[in-house]
C-alpha positions in Angstrom: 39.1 45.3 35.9 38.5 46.5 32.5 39.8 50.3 33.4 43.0 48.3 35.2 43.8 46.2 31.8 43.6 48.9 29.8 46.1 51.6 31.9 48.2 48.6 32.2 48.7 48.5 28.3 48.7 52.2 28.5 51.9 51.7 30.7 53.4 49.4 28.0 52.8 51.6 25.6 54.9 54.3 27.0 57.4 52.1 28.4 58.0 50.8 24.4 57.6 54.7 23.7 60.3 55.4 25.9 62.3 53.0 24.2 62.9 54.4 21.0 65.0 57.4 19.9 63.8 60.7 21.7 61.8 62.0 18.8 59.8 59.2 18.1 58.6 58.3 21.5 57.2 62.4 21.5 55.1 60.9 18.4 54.4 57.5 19.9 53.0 59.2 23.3 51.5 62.0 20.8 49.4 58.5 19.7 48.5 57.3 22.6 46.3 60.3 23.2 47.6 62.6 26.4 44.5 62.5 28.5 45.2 58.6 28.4 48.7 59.4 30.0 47.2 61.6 32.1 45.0 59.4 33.3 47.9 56.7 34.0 49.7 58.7 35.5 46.9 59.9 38.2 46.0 56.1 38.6 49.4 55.3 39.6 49.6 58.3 41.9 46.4 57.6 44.3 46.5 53.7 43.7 50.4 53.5 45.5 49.1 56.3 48.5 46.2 56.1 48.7 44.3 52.7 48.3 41.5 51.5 50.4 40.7 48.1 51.6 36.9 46.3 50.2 35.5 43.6 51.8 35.7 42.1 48.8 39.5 41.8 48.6 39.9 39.8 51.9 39.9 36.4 51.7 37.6 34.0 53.5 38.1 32.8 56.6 39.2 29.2 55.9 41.4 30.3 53.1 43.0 32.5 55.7 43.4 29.7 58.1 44.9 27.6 55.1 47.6 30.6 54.9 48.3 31.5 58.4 47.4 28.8 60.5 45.0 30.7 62.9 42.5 33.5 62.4 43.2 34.8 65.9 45.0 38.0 64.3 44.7 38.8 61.0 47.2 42.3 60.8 47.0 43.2 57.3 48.5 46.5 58.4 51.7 45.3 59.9 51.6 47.6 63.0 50.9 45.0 65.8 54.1 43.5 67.0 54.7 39.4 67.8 54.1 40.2 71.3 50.8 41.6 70.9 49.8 38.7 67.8 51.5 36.2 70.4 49.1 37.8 73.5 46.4 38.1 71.5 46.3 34.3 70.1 47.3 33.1 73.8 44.0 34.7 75.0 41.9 33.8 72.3 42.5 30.2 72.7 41.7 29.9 76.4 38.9 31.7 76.1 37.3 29.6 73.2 38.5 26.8 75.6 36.5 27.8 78.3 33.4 29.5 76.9 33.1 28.6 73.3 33.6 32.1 71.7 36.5 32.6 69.2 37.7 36.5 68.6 39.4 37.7 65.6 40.9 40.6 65.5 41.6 42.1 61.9 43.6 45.1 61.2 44.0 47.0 58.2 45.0 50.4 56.9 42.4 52.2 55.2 38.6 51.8 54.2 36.5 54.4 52.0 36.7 57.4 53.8 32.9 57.8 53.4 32.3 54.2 55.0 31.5 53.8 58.4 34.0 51.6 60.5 30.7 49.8 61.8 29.4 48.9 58.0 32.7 47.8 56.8 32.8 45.2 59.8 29.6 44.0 59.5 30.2 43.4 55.8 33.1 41.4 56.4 31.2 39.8 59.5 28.8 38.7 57.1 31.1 37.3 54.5 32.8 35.3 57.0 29.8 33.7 58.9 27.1 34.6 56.7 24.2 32.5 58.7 23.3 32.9 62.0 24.1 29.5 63.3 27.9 30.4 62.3 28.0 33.7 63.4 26.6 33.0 66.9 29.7 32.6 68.6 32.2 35.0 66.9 33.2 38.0 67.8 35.3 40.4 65.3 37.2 43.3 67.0 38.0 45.6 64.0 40.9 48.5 63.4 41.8 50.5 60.5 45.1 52.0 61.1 45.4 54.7 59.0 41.9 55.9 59.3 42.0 55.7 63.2 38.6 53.5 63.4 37.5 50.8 65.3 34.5 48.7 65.4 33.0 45.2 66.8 30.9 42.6 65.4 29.0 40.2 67.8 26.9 36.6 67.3 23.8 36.2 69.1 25.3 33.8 71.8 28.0 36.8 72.8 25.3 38.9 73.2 23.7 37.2 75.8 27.2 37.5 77.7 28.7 41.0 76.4 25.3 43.7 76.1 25.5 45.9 72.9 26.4 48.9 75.6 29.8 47.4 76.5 30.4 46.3 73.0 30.5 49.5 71.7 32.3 51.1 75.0 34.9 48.8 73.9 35.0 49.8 70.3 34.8 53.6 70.6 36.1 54.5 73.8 38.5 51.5 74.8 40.2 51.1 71.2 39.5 54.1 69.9 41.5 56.9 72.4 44.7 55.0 71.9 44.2 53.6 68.2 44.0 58.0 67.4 47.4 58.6 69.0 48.4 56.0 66.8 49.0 53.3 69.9 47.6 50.4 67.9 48.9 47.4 70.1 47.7 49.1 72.8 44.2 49.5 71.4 44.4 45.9 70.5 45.5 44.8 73.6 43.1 46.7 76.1 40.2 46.2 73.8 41.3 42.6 74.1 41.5 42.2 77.9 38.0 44.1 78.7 36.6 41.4 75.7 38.0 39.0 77.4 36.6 40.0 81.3 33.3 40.2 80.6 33.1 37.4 78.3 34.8 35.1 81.6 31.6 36.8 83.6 34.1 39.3 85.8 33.0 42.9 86.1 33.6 44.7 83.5 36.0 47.0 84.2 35.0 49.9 82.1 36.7 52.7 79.6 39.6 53.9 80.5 39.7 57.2 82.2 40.8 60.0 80.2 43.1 62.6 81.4 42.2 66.1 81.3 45.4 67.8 80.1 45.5 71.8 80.2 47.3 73.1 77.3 48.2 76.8 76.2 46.9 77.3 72.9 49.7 77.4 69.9 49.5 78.9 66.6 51.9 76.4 65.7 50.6 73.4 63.9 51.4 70.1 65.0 53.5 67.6 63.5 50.3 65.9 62.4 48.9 68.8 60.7 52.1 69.6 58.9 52.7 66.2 57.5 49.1 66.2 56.4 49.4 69.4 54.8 53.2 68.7 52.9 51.4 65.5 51.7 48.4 67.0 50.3 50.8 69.8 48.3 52.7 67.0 47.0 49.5 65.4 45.9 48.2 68.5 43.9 51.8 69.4 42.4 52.0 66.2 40.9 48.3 66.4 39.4 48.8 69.6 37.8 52.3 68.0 37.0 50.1 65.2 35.4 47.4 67.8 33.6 50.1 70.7 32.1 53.0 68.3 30.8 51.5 66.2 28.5 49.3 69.7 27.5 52.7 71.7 27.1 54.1 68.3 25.2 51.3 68.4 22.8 51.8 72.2 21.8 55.6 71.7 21.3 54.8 68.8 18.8 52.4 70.7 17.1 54.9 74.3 16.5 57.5 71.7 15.1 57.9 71.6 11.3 
């Protein structure tokens, strides 16, 4: 928070810098010290692309509840469509209504890339119902969109209905193959129904089956890879952007008279 306050004066700093006649905002950033521009200017450059979620910055439930009125879906990542938030809800409902259980299903954009999909759920699982009385019926189907991971968080009671096995066939075989093709609504959907199957005491009806698909190998990248790779030069341009100009500013003020 500290580090936040400060590049925010930084900011308006160089905004009142900017302000002024040409010469003297060269002086007034020459003042503010260029590896605190720098660093401004790097913070603004990950912090709009590339900003991951904490546990800490979602809300608790109830609050959540107060907001949207149900905690069926909670699509912080605005890729599931009202058909799929309207399914999902419909589901959820009836199945509380018959056995007790309420499912939310959360999904976000993007966690720590060195934090597992599993931790980050349990964390949050834990915030939400943090005793075990609470937690016992719950059940948290978990997506981050951007990252392509999926995870699921049971109570004790579910247990005893859904085994541990098919919990985490559903989470990283059901939701997974689609949620990496980027089919999230499908993911949500079919992780959904097999959830609700077993939890109804029907056969569970297993993974889907993948297809085997025979393909020539390419030297061409893939859309994918391509995008990935223009994003990441765009990335490292604007850093050394960030590193030479105020550098290159600096030595012009200082050969001026």
């Amino acid at each position: 928070m500290i580090i936040i306050n400060l590049l925010h004066r930084l900011l308006g700093l160089v905004k009142a810098s900017l302000s002024k006649p040409f010469s003297s905002s060269l002086i007034g950033l020459q003042r503010l010290g260029f590896g605190a521009i720098a660093l401004l200017i790097s913070f603004h450059l990950f912090t709009a692309t590339a900003w991951a979620l904490q546990v800490s910055d979602i809300p608790d439930l109830a609050e959540i509840e107060t907001l949207a009125d149900q905690t069926w879906v909670i699509d912080d990542s605005d890729v599931l469509s009202t058909l799929t938030k309207s399914s999902i809800a419909s589901k959820a409902t009836k199945l509380e209504e018959l056995t007790g259980i309420r499912v939310h299903v959360v999904a976000i954009q993007r966690i720590d890339l060195g934090q597992p999909a599993s931790e980050f759920a349990a964390e949050l699982f834990d915030k939400w119902f943090p005793t075990e009385t609470e937690r016992a019926n719950q059940v948290l189907l978990f997506l981050a969109t951007e990252d392509h991971r999926t995870a699921i968080q049971t109570g004790a009671k579910v247990k005893e209905l859904l085994p541990d096995s098919i919990a985490t066939s559903i989470a990283d075989e059901t939701m997974l193959y689609p949620a990496r093709k980027a089919n999230y609504n499908q993911a949500v959907n079919e992780g959904m129904a097999r959830l609700e199957a077993v939890l109804k005491g029907n056969p569970d009806p297993g993974a889907p089956l993948l297809a085997v698909e025979e393909t020539e190998t390419s030297n061409y990248a893939t859309r994918e890879e391509t995008e990935a790779s223009s994003s990441n030069v765009v990335v490292i341009i604007l850093l050394i952007l960030a590193t030479l100009l105020p550098m290159a500013t600096y030595y012009w003020l200082q050969s001026q008279p």
